[in-house]
ROKOL-633163 format. One record per residue: x, y, z of N, C-alpha, C in turn; residue number from 1. Coordinates in steps of 0.001 Angstrom, whole numbers, plus 524288, in hexadecimal, padded with zeros to 5 digits. Each point is the difference from the previous one (the first is absolute). Example, Ala and Ser with C-alpha at 12.3 -4.5 7.8 and 13.67 -1.06 7.14 Angstrom:
2
[[83386, 7E9C6, 81E78], [7FC86, 804A6, 80000], [80384, 804B0, 80000], 1]
[[7FEA2, 8041A, 7FD30], [80334, 804A6, 8003C], [7FCFE, 80442, 802DA], 2]
END
This chain:
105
[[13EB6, E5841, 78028], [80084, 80034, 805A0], [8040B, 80422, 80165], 1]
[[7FF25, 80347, 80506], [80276, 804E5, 801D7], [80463, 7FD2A, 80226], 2]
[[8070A, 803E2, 7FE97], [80297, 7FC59, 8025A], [801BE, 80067, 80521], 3]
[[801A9, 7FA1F, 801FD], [7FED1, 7FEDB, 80703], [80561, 803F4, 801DC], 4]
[[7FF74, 803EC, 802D7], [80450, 802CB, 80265], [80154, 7FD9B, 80558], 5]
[[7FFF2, 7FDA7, 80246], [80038, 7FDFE, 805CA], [7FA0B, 7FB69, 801BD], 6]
[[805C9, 7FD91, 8029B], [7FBF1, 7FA91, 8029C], [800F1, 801EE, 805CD], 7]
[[7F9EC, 7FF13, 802A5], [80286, 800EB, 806C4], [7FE2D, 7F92B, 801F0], 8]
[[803B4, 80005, 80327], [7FDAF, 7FBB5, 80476], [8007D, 80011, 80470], 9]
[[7F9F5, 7FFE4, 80288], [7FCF9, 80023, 803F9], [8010C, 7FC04, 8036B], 10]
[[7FDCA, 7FB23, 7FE4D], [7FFB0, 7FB34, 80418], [8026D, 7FBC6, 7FD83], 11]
[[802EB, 7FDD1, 8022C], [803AB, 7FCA4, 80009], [7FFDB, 7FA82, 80393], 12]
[[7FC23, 7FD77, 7FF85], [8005C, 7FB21, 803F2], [8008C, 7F98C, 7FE86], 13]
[[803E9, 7FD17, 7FC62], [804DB, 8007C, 80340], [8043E, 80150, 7FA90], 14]
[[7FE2F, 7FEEC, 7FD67], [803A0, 7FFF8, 7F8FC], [7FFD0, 80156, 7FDC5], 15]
[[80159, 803CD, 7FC17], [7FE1B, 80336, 7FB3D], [80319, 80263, 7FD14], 16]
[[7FFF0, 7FD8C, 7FA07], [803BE, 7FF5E, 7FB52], [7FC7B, 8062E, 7FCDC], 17]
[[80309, 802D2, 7FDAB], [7FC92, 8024C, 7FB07], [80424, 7FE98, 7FB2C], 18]
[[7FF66, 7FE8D, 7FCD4], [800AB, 7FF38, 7FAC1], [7FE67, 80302, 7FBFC], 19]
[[80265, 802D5, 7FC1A], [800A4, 80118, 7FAE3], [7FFF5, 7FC6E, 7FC23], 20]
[[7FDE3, 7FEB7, 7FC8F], [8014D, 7FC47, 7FD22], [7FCAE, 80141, 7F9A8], 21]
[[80483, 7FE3A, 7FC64], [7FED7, 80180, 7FA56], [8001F, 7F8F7, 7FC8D], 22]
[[80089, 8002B, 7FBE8], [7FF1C, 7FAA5, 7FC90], [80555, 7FDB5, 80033], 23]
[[80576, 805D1, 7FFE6], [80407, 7FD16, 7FF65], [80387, 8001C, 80792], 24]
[[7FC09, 8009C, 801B3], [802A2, 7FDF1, 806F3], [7FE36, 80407, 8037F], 25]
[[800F7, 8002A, 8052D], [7FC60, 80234, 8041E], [804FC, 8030E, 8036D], 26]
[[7FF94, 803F9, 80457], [802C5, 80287, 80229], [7FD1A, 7FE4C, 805BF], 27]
[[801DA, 7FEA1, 80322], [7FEDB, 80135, 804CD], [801BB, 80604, 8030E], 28]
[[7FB28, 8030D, 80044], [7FFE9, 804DF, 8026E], [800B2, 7FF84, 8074B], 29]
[[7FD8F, 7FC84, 8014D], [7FDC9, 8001F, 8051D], [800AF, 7FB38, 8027D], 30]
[[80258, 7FFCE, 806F0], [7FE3E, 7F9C9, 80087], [802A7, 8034D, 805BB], 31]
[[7FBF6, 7FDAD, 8020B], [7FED1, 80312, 80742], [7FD93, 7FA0A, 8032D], 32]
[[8010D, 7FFEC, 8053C], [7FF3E, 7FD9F, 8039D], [7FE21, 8022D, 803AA], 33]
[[7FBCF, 7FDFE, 8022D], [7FD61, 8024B, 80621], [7FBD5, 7FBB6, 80493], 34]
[[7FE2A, 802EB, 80304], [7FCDA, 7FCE9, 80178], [7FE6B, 801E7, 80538], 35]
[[7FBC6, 7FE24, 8051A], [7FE1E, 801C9, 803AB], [7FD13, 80539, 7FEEE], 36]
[[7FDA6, 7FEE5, 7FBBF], [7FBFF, 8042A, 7FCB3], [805B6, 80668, 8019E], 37]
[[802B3, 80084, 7FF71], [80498, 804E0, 8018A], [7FF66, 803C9, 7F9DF], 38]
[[7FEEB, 80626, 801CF], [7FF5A, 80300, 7FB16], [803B1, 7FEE6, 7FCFC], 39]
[[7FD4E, 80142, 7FB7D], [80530, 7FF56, 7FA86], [7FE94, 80714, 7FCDA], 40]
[[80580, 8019F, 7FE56], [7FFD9, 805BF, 7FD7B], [803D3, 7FE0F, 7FAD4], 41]
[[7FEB9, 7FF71, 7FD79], [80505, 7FEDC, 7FA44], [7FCA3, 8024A, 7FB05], 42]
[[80468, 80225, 7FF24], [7FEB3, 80162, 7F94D], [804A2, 7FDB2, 7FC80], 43]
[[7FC8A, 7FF44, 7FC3C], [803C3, 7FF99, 7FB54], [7FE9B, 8020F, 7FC82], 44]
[[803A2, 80190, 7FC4B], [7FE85, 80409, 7FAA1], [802B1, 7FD75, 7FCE0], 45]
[[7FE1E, 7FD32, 7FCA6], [7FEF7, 7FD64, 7FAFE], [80416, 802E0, 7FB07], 46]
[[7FE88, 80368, 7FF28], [8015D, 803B7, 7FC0A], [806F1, 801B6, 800C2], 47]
[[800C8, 7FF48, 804CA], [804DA, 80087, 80194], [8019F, 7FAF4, 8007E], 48]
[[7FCDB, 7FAB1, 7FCC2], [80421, 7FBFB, 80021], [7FFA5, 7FE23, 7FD84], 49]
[[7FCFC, 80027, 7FB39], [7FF20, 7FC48, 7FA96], [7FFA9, 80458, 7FC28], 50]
[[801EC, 7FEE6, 7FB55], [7FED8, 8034B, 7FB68], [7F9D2, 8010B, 7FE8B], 51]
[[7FEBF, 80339, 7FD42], [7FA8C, 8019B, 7FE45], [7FFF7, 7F920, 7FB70], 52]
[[7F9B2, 7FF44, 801FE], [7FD37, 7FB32, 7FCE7], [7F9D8, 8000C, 80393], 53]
[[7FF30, 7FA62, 7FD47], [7FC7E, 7FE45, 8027E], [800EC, 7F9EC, 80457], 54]
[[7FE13, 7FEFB, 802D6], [802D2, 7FCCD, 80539], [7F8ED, 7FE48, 8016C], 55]
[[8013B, 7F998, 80204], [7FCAC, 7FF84, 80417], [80204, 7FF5E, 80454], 56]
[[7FC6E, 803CD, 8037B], [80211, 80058, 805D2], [8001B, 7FBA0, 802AC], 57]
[[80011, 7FC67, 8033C], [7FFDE, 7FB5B, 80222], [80223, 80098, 80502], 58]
[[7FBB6, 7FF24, 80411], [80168, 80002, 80627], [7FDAB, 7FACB, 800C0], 59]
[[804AA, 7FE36, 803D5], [7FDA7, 7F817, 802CC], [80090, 80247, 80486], 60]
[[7FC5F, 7FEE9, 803FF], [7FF2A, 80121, 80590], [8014D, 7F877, 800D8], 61]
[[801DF, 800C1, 8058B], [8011A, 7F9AE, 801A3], [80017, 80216, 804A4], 62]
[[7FD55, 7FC1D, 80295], [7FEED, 7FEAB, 8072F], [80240, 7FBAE, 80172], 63]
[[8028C, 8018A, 803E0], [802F1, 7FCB1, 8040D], [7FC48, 7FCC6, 8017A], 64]
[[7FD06, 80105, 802DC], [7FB02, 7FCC0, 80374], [8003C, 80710, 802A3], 65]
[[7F891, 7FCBA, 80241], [7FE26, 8040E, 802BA], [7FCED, 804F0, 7FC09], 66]
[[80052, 80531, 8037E], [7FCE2, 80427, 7FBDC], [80322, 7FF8B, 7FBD9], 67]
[[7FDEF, 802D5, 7FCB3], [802AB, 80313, 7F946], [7FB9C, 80464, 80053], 68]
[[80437, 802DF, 7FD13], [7FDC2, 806CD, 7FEF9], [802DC, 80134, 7FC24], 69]
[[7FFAC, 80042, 7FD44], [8035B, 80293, 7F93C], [7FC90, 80585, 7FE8E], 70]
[[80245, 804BF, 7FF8E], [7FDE0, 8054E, 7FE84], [8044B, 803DB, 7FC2A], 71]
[[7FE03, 7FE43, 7FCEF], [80344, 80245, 7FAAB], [7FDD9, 80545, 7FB78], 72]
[[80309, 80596, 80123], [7FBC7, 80399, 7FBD8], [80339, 80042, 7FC59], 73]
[[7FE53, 800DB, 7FC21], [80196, 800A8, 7FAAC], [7FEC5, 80503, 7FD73], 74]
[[80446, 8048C, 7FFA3], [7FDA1, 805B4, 7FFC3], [80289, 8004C, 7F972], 75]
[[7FBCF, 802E1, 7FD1C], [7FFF4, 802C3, 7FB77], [8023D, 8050F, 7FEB8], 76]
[[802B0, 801E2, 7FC56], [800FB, 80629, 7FDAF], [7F9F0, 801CC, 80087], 77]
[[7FC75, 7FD78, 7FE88], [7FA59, 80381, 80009], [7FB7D, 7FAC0, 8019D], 78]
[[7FDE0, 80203, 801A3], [7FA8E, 7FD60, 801D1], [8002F, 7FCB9, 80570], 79]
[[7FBBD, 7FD93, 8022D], [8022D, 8002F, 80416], [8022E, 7F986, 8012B], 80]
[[8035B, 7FED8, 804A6], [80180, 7FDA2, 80171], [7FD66, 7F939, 8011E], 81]
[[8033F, 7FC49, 7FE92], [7FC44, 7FB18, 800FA], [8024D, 7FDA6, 8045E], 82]
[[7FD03, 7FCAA, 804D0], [802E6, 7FC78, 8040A], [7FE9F, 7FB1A, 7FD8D], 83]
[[80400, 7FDE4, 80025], [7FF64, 7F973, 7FFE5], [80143, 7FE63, 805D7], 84]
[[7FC75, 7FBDD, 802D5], [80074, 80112, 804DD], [7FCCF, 7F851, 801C4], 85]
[[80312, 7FE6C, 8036F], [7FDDE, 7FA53, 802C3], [7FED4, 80360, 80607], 86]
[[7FC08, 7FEB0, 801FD], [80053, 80259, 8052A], [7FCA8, 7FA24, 80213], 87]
[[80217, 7FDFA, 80346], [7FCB3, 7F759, 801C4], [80220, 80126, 80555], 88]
[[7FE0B, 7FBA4, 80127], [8024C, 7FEB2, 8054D], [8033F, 7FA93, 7FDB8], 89]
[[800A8, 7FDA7, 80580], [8044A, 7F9A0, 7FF3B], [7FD70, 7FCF6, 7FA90], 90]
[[80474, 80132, 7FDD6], [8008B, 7FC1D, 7FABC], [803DB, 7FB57, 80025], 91]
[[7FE19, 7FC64, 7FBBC], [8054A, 7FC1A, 7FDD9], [80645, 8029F, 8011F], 92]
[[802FF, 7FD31, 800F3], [805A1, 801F0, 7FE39], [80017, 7FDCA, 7F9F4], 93]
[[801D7, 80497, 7FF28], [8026A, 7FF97, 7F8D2], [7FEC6, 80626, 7FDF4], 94]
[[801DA, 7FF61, 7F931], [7FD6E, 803AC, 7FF6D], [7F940, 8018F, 7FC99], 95]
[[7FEE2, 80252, 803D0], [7F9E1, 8010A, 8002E], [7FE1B, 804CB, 7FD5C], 96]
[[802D0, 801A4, 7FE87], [7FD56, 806D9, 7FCD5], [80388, 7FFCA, 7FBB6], 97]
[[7FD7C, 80183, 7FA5A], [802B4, 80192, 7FBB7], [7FE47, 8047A, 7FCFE], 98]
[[8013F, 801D8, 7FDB5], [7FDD4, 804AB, 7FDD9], [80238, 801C2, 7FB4C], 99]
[[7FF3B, 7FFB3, 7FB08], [800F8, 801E5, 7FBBB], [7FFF8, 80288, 7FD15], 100]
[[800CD, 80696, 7FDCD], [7FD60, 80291, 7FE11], [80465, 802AB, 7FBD4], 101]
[[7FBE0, 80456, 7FD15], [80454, 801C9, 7FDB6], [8044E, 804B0, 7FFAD], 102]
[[8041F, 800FF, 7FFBE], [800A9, 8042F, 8021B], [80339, 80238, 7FB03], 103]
[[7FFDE, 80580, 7FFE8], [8026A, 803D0, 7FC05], [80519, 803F8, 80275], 104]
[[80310, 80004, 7FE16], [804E9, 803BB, 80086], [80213, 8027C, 7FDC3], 105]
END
């Protein structure tokens, strides 16, 4: 796998953790608050915060009540870019979106 140079996030409605995480413990990269569907612009760059390995990425989206919108890209040194992305209307409160994958640095 190409390694992840930058995470962007898009939509943000209402909670959203990103996680790093390896066998011997996890880094929290990310953890944003929003809501009233209001744009979200954030990057984070990975590479500028964990040593070179291998990591699973881990984002928990959680809703207050009401809409949820979670929009998460995941950009590569080469090839192209993946969204992991919840786009619903009124959901449960809790958290409702998980996403696991793997990521390289």
């Amino acid at each position: 796998m190409a390694q992840t140079t930058q995470i962007d996030v898009s939509k943000c409605d209402n909670e959203l953790y990103i996680i790093a995480s390896t066998p011997a413990g996890s880094s929290e990269l990310f953890h944003y608050k929003s809501g009233y569907s209001k744009p979200v612009a954030e990057t984070i760059y990975p590479p500028a915060i964990l040593p070179p390995g291998q990591y699973t990425l881990i984002l928990i989206g959680i809703n207050w009540g009401g809409p949820q919108n979670f929009v998460v890209k995941q950009n590569f040194a080469s090839g192209p870019a993946v969204t992991h992305q919840l786009v619903l209307g009124p959901g449960p409160v809790g958290d409702n979106w998980h996403v696991a994958v793997p990521m390289t640095i």
